[in-house]
C-alpha positions as CSV (number, residue, x, y, z in Angstrom):
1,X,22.9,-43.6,-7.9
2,X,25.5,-40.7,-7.7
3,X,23.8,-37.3,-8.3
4,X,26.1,-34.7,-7.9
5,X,30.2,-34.8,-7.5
6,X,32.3,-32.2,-6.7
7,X,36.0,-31.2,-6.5
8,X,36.8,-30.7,-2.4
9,X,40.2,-29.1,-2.4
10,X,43.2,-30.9,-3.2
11,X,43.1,-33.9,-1.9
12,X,39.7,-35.0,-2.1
13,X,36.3,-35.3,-3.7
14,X,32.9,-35.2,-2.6
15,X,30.2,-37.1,-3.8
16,X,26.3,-37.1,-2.8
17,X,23.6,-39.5,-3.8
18,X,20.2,-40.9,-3.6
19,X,21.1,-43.4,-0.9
20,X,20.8,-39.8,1.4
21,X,24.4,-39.5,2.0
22,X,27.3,-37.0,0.8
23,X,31.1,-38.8,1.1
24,X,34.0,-37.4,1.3
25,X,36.8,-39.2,-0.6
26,X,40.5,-39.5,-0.4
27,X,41.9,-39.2,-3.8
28,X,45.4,-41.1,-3.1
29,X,43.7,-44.0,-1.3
30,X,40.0,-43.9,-3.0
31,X,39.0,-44.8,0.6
32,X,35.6,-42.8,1.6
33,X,37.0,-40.6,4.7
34,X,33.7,-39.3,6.2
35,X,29.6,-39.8,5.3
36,X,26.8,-37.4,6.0
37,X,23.6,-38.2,6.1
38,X,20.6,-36.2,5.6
39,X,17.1,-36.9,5.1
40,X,16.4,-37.5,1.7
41,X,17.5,-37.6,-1.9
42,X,20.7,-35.1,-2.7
43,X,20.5,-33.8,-6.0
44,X,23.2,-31.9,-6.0
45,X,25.9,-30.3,-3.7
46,X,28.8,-27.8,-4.6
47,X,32.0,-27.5,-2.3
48,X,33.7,-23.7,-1.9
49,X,37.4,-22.9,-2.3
50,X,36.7,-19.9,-0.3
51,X,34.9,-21.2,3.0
52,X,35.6,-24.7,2.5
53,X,32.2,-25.6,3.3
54,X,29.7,-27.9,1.3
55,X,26.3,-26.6,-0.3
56,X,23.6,-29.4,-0.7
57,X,20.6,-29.6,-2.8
58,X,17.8,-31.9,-1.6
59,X,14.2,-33.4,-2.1
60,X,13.0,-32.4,1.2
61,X,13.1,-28.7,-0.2
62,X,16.2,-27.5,2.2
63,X,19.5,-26.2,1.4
64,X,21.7,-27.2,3.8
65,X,25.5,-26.2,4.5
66,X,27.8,-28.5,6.0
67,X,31.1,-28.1,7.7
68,X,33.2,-31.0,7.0
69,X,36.2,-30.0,9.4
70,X,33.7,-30.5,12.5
71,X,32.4,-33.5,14.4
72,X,30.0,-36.0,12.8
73,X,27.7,-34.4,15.8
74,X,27.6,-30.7,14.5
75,X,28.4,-31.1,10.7
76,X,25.2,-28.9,9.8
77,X,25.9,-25.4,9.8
78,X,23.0,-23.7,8.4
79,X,19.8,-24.9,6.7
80,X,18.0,-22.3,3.9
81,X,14.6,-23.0,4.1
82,X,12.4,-20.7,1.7
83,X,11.9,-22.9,-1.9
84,X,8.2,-24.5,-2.2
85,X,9.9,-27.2,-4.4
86,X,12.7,-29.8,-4.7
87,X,16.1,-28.2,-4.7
88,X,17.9,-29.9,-7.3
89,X,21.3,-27.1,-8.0
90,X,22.9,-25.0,-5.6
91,X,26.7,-23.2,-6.5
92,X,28.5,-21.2,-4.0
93,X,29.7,-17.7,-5.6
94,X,33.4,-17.2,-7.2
95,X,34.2,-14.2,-4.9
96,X,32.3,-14.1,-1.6
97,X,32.3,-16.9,0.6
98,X,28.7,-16.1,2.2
99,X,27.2,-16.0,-1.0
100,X,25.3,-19.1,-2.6
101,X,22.9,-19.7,-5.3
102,X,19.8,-22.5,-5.6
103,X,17.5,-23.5,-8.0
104,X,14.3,-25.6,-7.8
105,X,11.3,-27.1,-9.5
106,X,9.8,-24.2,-7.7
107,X,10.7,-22.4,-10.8
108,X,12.8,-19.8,-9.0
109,X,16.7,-19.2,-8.3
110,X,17.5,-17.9,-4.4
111,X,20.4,-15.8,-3.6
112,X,21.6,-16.0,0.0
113,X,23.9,-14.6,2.0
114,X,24.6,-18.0,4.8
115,X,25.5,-15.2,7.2
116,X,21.2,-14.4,7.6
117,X,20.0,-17.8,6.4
118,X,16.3,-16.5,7.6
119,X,15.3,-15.3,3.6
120,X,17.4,-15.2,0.9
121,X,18.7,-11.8,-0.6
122,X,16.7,-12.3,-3.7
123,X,14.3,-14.8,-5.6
124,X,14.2,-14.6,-9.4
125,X,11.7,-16.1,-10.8
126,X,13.8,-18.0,-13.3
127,X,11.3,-20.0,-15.5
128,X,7.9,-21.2,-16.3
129,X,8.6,-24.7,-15.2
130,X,10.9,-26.3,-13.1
131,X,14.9,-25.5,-12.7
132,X,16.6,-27.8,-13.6
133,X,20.4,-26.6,-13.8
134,X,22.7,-23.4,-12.9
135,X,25.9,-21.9,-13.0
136,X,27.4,-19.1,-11.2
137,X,31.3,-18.9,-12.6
138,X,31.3,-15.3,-13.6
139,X,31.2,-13.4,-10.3
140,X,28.3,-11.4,-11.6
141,X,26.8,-13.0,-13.7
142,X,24.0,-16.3,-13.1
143,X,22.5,-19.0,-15.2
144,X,19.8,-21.4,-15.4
145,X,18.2,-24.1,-17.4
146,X,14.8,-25.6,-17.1
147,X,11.8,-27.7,-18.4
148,X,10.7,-25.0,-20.5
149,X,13.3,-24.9,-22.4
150,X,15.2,-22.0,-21.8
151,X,18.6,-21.1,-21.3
152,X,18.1,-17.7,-19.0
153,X,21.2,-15.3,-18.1
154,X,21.0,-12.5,-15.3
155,X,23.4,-10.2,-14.8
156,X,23.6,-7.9,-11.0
């Protein structure tokens, strides 16, 4: 199944899946142009205007960050490694193109800056069960969803 699909500039779309791959898609022609493959389930993946880069979300508990202008060889750029759970959202920021956000069934929301992928800026911990969903459209403002029911807002 697709899990997560994503607008990738003007010409494109990006898609990501549980078959372990993210494509890269060629409105016009609706050929696939390029396929990534990780290591397990995607859950989700965002694509930002700002650094062109892709954000992806994924069972094996990693955020990773892919540059789709490079070689199939070094596609990878970074890979955040500090949830204790599936990551199943992740949203780049509105105004800085460092900044992402992720949430997972670790019941937290992670703020990084990709420039020190080590730790991220911040944890919140966002609910008393998993995270399900998030948004990040107002630059400062976030927003979560999870199993227990709540719709949380934060404001920094």
């Amino acid at each position: 199944p697709v899990s997560s699909v994503v607008w990738a500039g003007q010409e494109g779309v990006a898609s990501a899946g549980w078959d372990h791959c993210i494509r890269l898609w060629d409105l016009e022609s609706g050929v696939n142009k390029s396929t990534l493959t990780g290591s397990k389930v995607f859950h989700d993946i965002d694509w930002s205007p700002l650094s062109q880069l892709v954000a992806s979300a994924s069972s094996d508990k990693f955020v990773r960050i892919w540059d789709t202008r490079q070689s199939e060889s070094s596609v990878v750029q970074c890979t955040l490694s500090s949830h204790k759970g599936w990551v199943v959202a992740v949203q780049w920021s509105p105004d800085n193109e460092h900044q992402l956000l992720s949430g997972s069934y670790d019941s937290t929301l992670r703020l990084w800056d990709t420039r020190s992928p080590k730790l991220p800026l911040f944890t919140i911990a966002a609910h008393e069960g998993k995270v399900l969903g998030l948004d990040w459209t107002l630059p400062k403002v976030l927003a979560s969803g999870g199993t227990d029911n709540k719709l949380r807002t934060y404001s920094f």
